[in-house]
N, C-alpha and C positions, 0 to 999 in steps of 0.2 A: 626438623629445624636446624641440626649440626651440616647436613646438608646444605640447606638453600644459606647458613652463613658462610660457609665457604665459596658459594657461586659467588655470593655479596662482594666479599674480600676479595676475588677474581676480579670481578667486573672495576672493584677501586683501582685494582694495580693496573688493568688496563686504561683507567681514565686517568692514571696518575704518569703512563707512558705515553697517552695521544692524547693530548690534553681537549680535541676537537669532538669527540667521541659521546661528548653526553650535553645538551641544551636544557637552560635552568627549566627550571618548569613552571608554566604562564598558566594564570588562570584570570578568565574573562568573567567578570558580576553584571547582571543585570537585576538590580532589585533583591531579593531573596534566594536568587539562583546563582551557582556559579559553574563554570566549565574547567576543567583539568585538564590541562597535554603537558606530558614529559615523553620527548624523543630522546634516544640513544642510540649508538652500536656498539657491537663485543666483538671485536677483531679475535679476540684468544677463540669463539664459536661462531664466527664469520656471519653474525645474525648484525640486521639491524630493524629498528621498532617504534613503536609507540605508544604508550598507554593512553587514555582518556577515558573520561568518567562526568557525569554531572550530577550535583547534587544540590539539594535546598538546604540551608542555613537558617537556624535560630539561636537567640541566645538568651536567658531569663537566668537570672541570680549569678551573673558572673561564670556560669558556665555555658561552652556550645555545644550545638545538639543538635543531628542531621535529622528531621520528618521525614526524608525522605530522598534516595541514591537508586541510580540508576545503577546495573551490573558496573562492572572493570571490565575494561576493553581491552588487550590486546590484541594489536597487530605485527604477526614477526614475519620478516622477507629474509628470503638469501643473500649474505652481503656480497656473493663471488657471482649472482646468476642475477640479482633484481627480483626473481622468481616467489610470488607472494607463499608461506608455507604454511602460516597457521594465524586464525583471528580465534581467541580463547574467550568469553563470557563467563566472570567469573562471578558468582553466588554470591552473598557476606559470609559465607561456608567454604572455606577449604579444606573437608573433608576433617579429621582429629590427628592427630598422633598417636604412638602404639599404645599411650596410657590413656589414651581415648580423650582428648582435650581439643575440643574444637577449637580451630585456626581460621581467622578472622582474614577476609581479604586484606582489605586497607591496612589492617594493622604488622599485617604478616611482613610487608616491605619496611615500613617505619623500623620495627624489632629487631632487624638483621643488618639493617643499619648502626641501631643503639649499640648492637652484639658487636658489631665488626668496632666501632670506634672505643667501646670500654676493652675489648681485648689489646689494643696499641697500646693506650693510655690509663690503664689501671695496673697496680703495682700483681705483678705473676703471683703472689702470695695471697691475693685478696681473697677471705671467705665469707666475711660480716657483711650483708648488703641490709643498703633500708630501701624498700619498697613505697612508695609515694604515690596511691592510688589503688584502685581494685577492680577497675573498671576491665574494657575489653584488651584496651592499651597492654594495662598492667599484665595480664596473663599471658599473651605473645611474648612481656618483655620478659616474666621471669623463663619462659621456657628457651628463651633465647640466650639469657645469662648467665642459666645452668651449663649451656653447652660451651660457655668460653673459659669459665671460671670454675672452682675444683668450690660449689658452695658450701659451706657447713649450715652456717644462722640466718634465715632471713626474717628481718620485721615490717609488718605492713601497717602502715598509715592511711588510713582515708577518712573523712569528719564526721562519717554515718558508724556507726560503732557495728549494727548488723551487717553492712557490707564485707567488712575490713574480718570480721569473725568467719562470716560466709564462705569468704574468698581465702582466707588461712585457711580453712579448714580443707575445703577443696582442692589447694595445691599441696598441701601436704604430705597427702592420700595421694595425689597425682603424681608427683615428681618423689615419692620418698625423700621428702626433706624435712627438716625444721624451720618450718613456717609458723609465725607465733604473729598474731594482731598484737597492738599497742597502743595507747592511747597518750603516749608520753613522746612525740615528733622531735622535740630537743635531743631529750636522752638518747631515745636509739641510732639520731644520728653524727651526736657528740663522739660514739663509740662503733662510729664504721668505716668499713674500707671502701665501701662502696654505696653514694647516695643516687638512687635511679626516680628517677620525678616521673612519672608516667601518668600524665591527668588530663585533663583537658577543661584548666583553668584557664582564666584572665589576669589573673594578679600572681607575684611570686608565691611561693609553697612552705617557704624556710629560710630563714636566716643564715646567712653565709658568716656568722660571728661564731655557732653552731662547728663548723668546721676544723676536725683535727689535721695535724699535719700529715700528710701521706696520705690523704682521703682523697678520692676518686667521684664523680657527679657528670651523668647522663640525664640531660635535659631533652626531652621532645617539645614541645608548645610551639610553634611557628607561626610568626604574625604575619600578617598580608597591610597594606596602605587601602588596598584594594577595599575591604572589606569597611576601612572606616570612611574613604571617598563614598561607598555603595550603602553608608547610614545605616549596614548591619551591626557594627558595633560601635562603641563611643569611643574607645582609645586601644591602642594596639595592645595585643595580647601578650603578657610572659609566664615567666615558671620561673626565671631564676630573677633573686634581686641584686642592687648592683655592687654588695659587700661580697658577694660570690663571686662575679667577675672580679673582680680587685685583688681578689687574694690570690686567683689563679697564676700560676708562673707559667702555664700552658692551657690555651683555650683551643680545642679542635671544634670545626667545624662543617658540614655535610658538603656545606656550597656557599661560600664568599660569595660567588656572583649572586646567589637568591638573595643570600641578605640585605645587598645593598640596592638588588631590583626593585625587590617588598617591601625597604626600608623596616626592617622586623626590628621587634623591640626590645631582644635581648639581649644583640649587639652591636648594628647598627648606630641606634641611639647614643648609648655608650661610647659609641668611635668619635662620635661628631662634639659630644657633652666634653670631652679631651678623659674622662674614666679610664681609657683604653686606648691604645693604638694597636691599628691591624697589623703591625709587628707582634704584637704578641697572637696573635689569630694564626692557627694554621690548618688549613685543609684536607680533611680523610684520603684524600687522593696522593697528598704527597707525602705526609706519613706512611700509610701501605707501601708506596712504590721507593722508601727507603732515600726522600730527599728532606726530609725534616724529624725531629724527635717529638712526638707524642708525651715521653714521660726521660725525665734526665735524671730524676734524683729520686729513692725511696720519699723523702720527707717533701717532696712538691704536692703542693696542692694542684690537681689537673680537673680541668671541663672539655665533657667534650657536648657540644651543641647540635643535636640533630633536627635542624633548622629546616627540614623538608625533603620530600618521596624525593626521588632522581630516577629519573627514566633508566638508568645503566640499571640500577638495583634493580626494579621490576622485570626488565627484560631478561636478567639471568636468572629471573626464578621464574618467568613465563617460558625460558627454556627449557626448566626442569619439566616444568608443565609438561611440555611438547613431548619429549625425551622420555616421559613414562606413557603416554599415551600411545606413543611409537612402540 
């Protein structure tokens, strides 16, 4: 994982220096179905790509839920020769980790994302995280947050009490940490350095009133228009509410242009309600590449929003792919 977040972080600073380098990622609905394509290149490994993938869509009691996914696609070309190199079909198994923790495709890109943007934007001293989830998300993200962040305490959240105990107990043993479930969402996040939402809700998760000063919040949930044009769901999806955004003095986020393509709803909406203006919005790209500040003050409240996959990410961990099969 400290791997492919480094590729991550790579492929940011290259899209944060060729800003033409990575195209938002579209996806086409018909009825219950939808298609994925994120193109990119990496000039720093002279590949250029695509991912794509198709998957079915459900969603009952406010949460969504895939029936059923076709493999991950890659296709990597040579970007000095055109020269096609590698089409990778990847499993929902990316093989485990040395602690034996199986790695989730789709989740794997998401994680290294969330990793790369709480490493800019969280205070260098943070070790208290709260966990917001238990699911497949949640486990890529904490093995991801280990690798940026020096952890001491983590607390998990999720509304199923066996889950939330399951999954403590599991990463515990897995990562040698202190992983402790909790049934008190306020408290443990009144007193963190770090709040990571990793769910795959519809509605917000927590109250942004919750929020101490010098607290840190990775959000994944990405809403599509698409999805509510295409009668799968009834209103666009979030994670964060909008006392969260408010208080932030700095909101990162994966891709501005997705945002405003998908019209997503956690801060999109917000820009146009006047909540926010996309002055205060800054882009993982230009953070990395050292043209904006992620975090300015220990006592800032900072978000960073990972608002959707981006082909540049995939592509530098379907190099890794390539590069160990070599």
């Amino acid at each position: 994982m400290a791997e492919a977040v480094d590729a991550v972080e790579q492929a940011f600073a290259d899209w944060g220096r060729h800003l033409e380098i990575n195209l938002t990622r579209r996806r086409l609905h018909t009825g219950n179905s939808r298609l994925n394509t994120m193109p990119a290149a990496l000039p720093s490994r002279d590949k250029i790509g695509l991912r794509i993938q198709t998957e079915i869509l459900a969603v009952s009691g406010g949460v969504q839920t895939y029936p059923s996914r076709s493999p991950l696609v890659d296709v990597i070309f040579d970007a000095r020769t055109a020269a096609p190199l590698a089409m990778i079909l990847s499993s929902t198994q990316r093989g485990k980790t040395a602690d034996g923790i199986p790695l989730r495709t789709s989740d794997f890109m998401t994680a290294t994302i969330s990793a790369v943007g709480t490493k800019w934007m969280s205070r260098g001293d943070s070790t208290d995280l709260v966990l917001l989830g238990s699911g497949k998300q949640a486990r890529n993200h904490l093995i991801a947050m280990k690798a940026v962040r020096n952890l001491k305490r983590v607390l998990v959240f999720s509304p199923t009490r066996a889950n939330r105990e399951r999954f403590a107990e599991e990463m515990a043993g897995a990562l040698c940490l202190d992983v402790s479930p909790t049934d008190n969402c306020q408290k443990a996040i009144e007193q963190a350095d770090i709040v990571l939402a990793a769910t795959n809700t519809n509605v917000p998760v927590f109250s942004g009133a919750w929020l101490r000063e010098g607290v840190h919040v990775t959000s994944i949930v990405g809403s599509n228009a698409g999805m509510v044009h295409a009668g799968v769901i009834a209103q666009k999806r979030r994670e964060l509410d909008d006392d969260t955004l408010a208080r932030a003095a700095v909101i990162g986020i994966a891709s501005r242009a997705l945002a405003e393509q998908d019209q997503q709803g956690d801060i999109y909406e917000q820009v146009g309600s006047g909540l926010i203006s996309w002055d205060k919005v800054v882009e993982l790209k230009e953070i990395v590449a050292g043209r904006a500040n992620g975090r300015r003050t220990a006592t800032e409240i900072t978000v960073f929003k990972n608002n959707g996959g981006q082909g540049i990410a995939e592509l530098a961990i379907a190099d890794l792919i390539l590069s160990r099969a070599r």
